[in-house]
C-alpha positions, 0 to 999 in steps of 0.5 A, a space after each residue: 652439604 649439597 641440597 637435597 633434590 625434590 621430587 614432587 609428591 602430589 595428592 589429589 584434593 577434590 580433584 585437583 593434584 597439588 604438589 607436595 615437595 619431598 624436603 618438606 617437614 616430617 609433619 607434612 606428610 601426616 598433614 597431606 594424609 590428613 587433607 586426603 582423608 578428609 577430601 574423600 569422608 567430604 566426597 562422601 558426604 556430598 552423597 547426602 544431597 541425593 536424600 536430601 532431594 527425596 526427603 524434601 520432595 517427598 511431599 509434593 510426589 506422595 500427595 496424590 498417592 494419599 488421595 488428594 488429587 480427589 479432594 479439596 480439603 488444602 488446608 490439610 496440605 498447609 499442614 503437612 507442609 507445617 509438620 515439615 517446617 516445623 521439623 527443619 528449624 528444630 534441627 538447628 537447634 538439635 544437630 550441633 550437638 550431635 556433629 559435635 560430639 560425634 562427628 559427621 559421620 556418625 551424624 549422617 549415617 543417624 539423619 538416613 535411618 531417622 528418616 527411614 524410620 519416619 518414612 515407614 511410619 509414614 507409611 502405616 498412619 496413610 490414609 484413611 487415618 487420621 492427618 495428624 498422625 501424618 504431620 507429626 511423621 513429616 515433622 520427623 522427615 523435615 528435622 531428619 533432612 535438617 541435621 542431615 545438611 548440618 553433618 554435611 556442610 560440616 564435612 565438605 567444608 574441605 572442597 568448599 574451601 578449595 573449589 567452592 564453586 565446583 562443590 555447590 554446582 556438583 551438590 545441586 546436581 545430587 540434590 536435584 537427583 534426589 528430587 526426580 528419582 522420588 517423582 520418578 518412582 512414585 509415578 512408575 510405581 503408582 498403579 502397581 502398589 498402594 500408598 503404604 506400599 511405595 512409601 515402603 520401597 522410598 525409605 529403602 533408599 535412605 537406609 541404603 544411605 545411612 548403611 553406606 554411611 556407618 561402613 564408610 567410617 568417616 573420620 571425626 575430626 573436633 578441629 573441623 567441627 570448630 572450623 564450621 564455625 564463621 572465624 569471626 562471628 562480630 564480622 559475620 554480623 556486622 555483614 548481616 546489618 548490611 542492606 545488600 545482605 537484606 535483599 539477598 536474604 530476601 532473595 532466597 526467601 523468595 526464590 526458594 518459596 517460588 520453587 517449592 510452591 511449584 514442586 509440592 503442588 503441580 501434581 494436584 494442580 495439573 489433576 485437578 485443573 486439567 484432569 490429568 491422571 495422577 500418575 501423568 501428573 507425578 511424571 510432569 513434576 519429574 519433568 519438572 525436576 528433570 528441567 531444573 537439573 538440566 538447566 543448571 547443568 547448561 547453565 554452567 556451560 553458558 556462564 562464561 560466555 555471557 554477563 551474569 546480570 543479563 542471564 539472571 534478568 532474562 531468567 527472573 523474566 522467564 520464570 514470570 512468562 512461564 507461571 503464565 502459561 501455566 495459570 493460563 492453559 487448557 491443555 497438556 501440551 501448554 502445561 509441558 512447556 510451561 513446566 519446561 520454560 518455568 524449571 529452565 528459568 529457575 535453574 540458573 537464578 540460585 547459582 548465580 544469587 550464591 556467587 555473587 553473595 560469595 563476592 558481597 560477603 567474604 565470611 559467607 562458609 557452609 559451616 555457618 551456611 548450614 544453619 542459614 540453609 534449613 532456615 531458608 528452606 523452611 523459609 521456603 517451604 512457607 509458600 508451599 504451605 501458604 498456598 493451601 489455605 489460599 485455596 480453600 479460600 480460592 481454588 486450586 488455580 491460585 497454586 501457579 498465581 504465587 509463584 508468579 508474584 513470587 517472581 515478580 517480587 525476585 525481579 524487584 529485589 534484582 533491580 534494588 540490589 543492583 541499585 544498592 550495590 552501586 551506591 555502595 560503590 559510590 559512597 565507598 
């Protein structure tokens, strides 16, 4: 018998078309459908970020539509950052049951219209009345955005496998999306509305996401809840005792405390440091999301033609000189380009921490990263909340002091990093 000719067949798997041989099994054919279909429901899912972006930045964007700009009551603030943290640590515990039983789907198209919901009711306790009720609504928000990142990091587990950088870099850009249209939108609508109002029209977006998710029928896949989960859950903690594993846990901390600090504050350190209007101030914090975007879109460009270890030095010692400049201005123009030089220097730090955790640490997967990443952002979210009863003891100027330190204490834990990492080499 003469052997049959193969002709190639190739389907396309996170943009990348692989060849599928003719003379394969009968099964393989179910098999590339099956790695088609779950390419697109992760596609979609990778949307998600875009919410996740508005949902975690609404705070710092809506504080002055809730008259704080005018006020000097902080450690309010460092409540509503508690209710937020709060909310993100109980999704880990409440989201795997949901993606479990059913599915990703089914799971994201819940996390948007909880935080629809939170978002409307947000908007009918707005001042005048009393915080707590707005702290229990931001608590809301925070467990919504939690079990969003659970359903999505089980879903794009496909793409992450195959192009793990392309999948991060492409998240971050949505995620940072997210983050300057609520700034965006509050600023360009802030004398046109009333508070309750806006908060109104940001919750249209995502109901807007959760409808998409309910028509787009992503499959539900057991096999895939299973495979979220680390392969070896003994190796994954025996990594975790490593010393490297510390310092890039605290790394992240750090990182994600310093940007944040800067996201839920600027506004109200910019009105009431420098006297610039509310509205002025919202749209320098999109300027700031804008920087932060950019700068990791370039920094993909300059990674190549560059040592890494070179740009994350310079970019911890860019982030130290603008928080700098920040603290010290009088003026606007001093501010803008403290912001421009602060979210430039950010933007690259976290790409490049994630790489060379994924050279350090071979488990290191989204499905076991979903939980890592709402503690870490909760983790985060502490320096933001810190930084109100700092105030109420010092004033609004020590909001640009903690990210200073914060960056300093980055740039530490590079060095020992790079120390640990050769007497690794050393001993090994």
């Amino acid at each position: 018998m003469s052997r049959c000719e193969q002709s190639p067949e190739p389907f396309l798997l996170s943009g990348y078309t692989i060849g599928v041989s003719s003379a394969a099994p009968a099964g393989a054919g179910r098999r590339a459908d099956e790695g088609t279909l779950a390419s697109n429901d992760a596609r979609k899912a990778l949307t998600g970020f875009f919410v996740s972006g508005l949902l975690l930045a609404f705070l710092g964007a809506i504080l002055p539509a809730w008259r704080h700009h005018i006020s000097s009551d902080y450690s309010t603030i460092a409540w509503y950052f508690v209710g937020l943290i709060a909310g993100m640590l109980a999704s880990v515990w409440v989201s795997p049951p949901l993606t479990r039983r059913k599915g990703a789907g089914w799971t994201l198209a819940f996390a948007c219209g909880t935080a629809a919901c939170a978002l409307l009711y947000l908007a009918f306790v707005s001042p005048p009345i009393s915080p707590w009720w707005r702290v229990a609504g931001l608590a809301l928000v925070g467990l919504s955005a939690g079990v969003l990142h659970t359903a999505i990091f089980q879903a794009i587990s496909p793409i992450y496998r195959h192009d793990p950088v392309a999948t991060i870099n492409l998240a971050g850009i949505l995620f940072g999306l997210g983050c300057l249209t609520v700034a965006l939108l509050v600023s360009g609508i802030y004398y046109v509305y009333t508070a309750p109002a806006i908060q109104t029209w940001i919750a249209v977006i995502p109901a807007l996401f959760g409808w998409f998710y309910v028509r787009s029928r992503l499959t539900h896949s057991p096999q895939a809840a299973a495979e979220a989960i680390p392969q070896s859950p003994k190796a994954v903690m025996a990594q975790l005792r490593n010393p490297g594993a510390v310092l890039f846990s605290l790394l992240l901390f750090f990182q994600f405390g310093n940007e944040w600090a800067i996201a839920g504050w600027l506004p109200l350190f910019l009105s009431q440091r420098l006297g610039i209007s509310p509205a002025t101030s919202l749209m320098m914090l999109a300027l700031y999301w804008f920087s932060l975007l950019v700068g990791r879109v370039v920094a993909q460009w300059i990674l190549p033609r560059m040592s890494h270890a070179r740009l994350l030095a310079m970019s911890v010692l860019a982030s130290m000189f603008g928080c700098t400049l920040l603290l010290a201005t009088d003026n606007r123009f001093g501010a803008v380009c403290g912001i421009l030089m602060v979210g430039a220097s950010f933007a690259p730090i976290y790409p490049l921490v994630v790489e060379k955790i994924g050279r350090r640490f071979p488990h290191y997967h989204p499905g076991f990263y979903n939980g890592i990443f709402s503690y870490a952002m909760a983790g985060g979210m502490l320096a933001p909340c810190t930084l109100g009863y700092f105030a109420s003891l010092w004033g609004v100027g020590v909001v640009m002091g903690l990210p200073l330190a914060g960056s300093v204490v980055v740039f530490v834990l590079l060095l020992l990093i790079s120390l640990e990492a050769r007497l690794s080499a050393a001993l090994g």
